[in-house]
One Martini backbone bead per residue (centre of mass of N, CA, C, O) as a GRO file, in nm:
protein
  168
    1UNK     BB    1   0.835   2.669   3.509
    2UNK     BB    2   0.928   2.696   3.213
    3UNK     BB    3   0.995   2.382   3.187
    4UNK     BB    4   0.712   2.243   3.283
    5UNK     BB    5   0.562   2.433   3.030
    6UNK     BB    6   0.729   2.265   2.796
    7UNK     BB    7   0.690   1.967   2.858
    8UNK     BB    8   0.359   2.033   2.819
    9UNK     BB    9   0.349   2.091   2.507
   10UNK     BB   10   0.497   1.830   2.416
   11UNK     BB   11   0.313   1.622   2.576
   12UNK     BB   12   0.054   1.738   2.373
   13UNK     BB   13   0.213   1.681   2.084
   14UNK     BB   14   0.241   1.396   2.114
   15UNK     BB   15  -0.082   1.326   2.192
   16UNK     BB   16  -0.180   1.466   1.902
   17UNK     BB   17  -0.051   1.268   1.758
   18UNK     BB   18  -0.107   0.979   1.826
   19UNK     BB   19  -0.373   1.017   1.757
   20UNK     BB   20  -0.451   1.051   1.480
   21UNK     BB   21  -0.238   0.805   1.420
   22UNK     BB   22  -0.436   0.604   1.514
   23UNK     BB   23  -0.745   0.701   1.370
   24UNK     BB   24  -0.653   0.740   1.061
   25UNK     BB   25  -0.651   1.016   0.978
   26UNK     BB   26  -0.658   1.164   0.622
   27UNK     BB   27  -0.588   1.345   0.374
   28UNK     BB   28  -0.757   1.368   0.084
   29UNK     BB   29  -0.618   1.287  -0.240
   30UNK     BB   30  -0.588   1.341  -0.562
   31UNK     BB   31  -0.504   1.130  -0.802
   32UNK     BB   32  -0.372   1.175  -1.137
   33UNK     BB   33  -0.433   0.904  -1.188
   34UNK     BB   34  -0.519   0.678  -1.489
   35UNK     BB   35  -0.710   0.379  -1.621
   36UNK     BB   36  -0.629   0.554  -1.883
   37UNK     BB   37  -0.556   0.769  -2.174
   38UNK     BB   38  -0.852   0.784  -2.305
   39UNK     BB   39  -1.126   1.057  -2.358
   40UNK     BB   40  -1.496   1.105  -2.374
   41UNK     BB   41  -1.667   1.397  -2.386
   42UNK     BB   42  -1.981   1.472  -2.248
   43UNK     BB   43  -2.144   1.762  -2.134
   44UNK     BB   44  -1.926   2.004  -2.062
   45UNK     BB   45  -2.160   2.283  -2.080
   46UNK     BB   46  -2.034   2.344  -1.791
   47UNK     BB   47  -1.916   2.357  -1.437
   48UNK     BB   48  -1.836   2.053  -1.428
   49UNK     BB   49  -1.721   2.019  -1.675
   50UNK     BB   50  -1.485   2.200  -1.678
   51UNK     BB   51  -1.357   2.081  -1.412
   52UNK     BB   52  -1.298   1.809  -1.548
   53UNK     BB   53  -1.155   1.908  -1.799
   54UNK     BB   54  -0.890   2.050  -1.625
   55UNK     BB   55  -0.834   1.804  -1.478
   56UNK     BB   56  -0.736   1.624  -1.740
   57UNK     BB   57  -0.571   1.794  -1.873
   58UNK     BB   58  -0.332   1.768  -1.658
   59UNK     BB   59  -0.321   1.420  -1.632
   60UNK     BB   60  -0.096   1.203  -1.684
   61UNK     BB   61  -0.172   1.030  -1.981
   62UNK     BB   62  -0.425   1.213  -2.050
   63UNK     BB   63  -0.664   1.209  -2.328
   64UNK     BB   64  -0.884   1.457  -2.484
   65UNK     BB   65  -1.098   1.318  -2.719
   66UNK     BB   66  -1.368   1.360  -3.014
   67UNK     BB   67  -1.409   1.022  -3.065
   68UNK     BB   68  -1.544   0.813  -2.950
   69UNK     BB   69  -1.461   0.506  -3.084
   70UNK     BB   70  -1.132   0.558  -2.959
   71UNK     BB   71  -1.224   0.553  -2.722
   72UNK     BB   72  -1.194   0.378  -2.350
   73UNK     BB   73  -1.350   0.626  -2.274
   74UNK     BB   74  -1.703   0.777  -2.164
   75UNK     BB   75  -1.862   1.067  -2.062
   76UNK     BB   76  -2.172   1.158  -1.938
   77UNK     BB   77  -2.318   1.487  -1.881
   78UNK     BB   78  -2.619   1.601  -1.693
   79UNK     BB   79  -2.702   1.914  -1.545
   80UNK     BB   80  -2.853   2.051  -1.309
   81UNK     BB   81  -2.961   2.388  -1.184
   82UNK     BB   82  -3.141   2.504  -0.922
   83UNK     BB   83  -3.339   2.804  -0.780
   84UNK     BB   84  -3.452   2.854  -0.435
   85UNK     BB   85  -3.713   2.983  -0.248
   86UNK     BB   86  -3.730   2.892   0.104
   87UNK     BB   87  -3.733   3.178   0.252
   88UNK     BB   88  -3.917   3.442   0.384
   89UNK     BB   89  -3.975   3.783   0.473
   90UNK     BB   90  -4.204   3.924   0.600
   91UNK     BB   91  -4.193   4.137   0.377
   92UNK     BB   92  -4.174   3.901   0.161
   93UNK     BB   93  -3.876   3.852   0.084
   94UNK     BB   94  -3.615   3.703   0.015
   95UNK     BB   95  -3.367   3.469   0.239
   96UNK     BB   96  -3.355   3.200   0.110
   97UNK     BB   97  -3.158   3.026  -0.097
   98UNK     BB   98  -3.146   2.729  -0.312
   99UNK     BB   99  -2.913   2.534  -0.431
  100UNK     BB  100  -2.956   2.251  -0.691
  101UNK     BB  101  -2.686   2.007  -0.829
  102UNK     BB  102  -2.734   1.746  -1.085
  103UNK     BB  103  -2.555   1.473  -1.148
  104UNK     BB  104  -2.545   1.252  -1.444
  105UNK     BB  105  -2.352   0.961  -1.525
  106UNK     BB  106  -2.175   0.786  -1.768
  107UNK     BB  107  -1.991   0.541  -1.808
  108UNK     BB  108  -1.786   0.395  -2.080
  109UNK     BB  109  -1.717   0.204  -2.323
  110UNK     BB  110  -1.564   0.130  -2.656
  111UNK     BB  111  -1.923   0.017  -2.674
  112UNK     BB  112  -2.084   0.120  -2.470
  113UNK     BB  113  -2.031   0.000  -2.201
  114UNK     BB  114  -2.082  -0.028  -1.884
  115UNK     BB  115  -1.819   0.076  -1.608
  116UNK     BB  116  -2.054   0.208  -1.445
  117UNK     BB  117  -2.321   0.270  -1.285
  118UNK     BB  118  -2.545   0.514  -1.307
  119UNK     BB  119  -2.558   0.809  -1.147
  120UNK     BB  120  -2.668   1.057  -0.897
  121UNK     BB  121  -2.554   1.369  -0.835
  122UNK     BB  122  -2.627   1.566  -0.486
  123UNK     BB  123  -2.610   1.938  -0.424
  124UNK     BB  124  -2.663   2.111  -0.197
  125UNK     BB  125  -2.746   2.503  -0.083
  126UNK     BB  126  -2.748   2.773   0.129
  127UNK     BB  127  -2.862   3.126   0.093
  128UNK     BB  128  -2.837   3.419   0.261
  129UNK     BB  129  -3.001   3.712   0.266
  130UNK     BB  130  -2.903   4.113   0.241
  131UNK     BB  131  -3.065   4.384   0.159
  132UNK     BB  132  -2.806   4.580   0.203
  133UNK     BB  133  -2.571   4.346   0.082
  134UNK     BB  134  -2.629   4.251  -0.280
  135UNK     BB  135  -2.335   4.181  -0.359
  136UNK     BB  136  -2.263   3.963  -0.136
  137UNK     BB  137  -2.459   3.778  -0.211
  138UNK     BB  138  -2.370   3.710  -0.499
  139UNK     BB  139  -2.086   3.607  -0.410
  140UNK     BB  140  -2.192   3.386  -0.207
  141UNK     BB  141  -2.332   3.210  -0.429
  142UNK     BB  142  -2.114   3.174  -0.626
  143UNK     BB  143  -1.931   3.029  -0.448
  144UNK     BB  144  -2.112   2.793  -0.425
  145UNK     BB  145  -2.147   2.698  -0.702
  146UNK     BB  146  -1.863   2.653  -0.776
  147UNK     BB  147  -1.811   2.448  -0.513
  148UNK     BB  148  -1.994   2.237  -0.630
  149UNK     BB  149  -1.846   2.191  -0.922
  150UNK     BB  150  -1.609   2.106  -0.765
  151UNK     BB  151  -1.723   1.849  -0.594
  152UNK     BB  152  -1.855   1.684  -0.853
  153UNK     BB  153  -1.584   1.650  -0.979
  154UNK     BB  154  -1.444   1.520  -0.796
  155UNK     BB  155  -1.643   1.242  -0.755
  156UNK     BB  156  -1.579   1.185  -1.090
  157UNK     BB  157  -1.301   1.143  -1.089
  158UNK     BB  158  -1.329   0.897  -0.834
  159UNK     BB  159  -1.464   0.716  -1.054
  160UNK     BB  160  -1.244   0.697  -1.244
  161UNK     BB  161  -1.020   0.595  -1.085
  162UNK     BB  162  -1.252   0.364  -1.024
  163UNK     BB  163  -1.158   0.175  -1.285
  164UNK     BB  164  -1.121  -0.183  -1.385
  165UNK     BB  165  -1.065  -0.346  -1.679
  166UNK     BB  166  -1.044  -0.681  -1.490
  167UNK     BB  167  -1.360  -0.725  -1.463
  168UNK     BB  168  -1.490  -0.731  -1.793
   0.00000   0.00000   0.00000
């Protein structure tokens, strides 16, 4: 019996293994290569420019420097955070709130011609409130609105990445 049940163990995993592995699924991963060297930032005085700064930062073979017309790239970006209550409670109270982030983007090279059209990205998040507690209600905002600079981040690196400099 224990035989048997061994048996259908190995034949369910290696049956989930064939699975995944012929329906094409893989982990995204981010790979740290870019197609330029040198990159020219604005507008990184917010939640996505700093996680864009800290990931190019990282990089290696790029340098993030001070001077538009040295830079390869320029990246501008405009951010905007709305927090909106759209949900009350009977009694009148806010019950849930709305995140809602816009990055407009704009790529550019060292003549200020754009090498990918201006984009504007958007992650909304819905945050659901509890009367009774008030500070995880603001940590679970908190790791919300993070995680929205994360995902945004990660968006504009993934632009930065399909630059093609070969068909300009």
């Amino acid at each position: 019996m224990r035989k048997l049940h061994f048996l259908y163990s190995i034949f369910m995993f290696i049956s989930l293994q064939l699975t995944l592995t012929s329906c094409g699924w893989k982990f995204s991963v981010l790979e740290d290569k870019m197609p330029f060297s040198t990159i020219y930032l604005s507008g990184i005085n917010n939640g996505v420019g700093t996680e864009i700064y800290q990931r190019l930062k990282r990089a290696p073979g790029v340098k993030i420097i001070g001077n538009k017309a040295e830079a390869q790239v320029s990246l501008i970006l405009k951010v905007k955070t709305d927090r909106l209550v759209v949900g009350f409670s009977g009694a009148g109270r806010p019950r849930e709130l709305e995140i809602r982030t816009t990055a407009i983007v704009e790529i550019n090279d060292a003549e200020d011609k754009p090498l990918q059209p201006m984009d504007e990205l958007k992650i909304y998040r819905s945050v659901t409130f509890n009367d009774a507690d008030v500070l995880a209600t603001q940590a679970h905002e908190l790791f919300h609105t993070r995680d929205i600079n994360k995902q945004l981040a990660m968006r504009i690196i993934q632009k930065l990445q399909r630059i093609n400099f070969s068909e300009l």
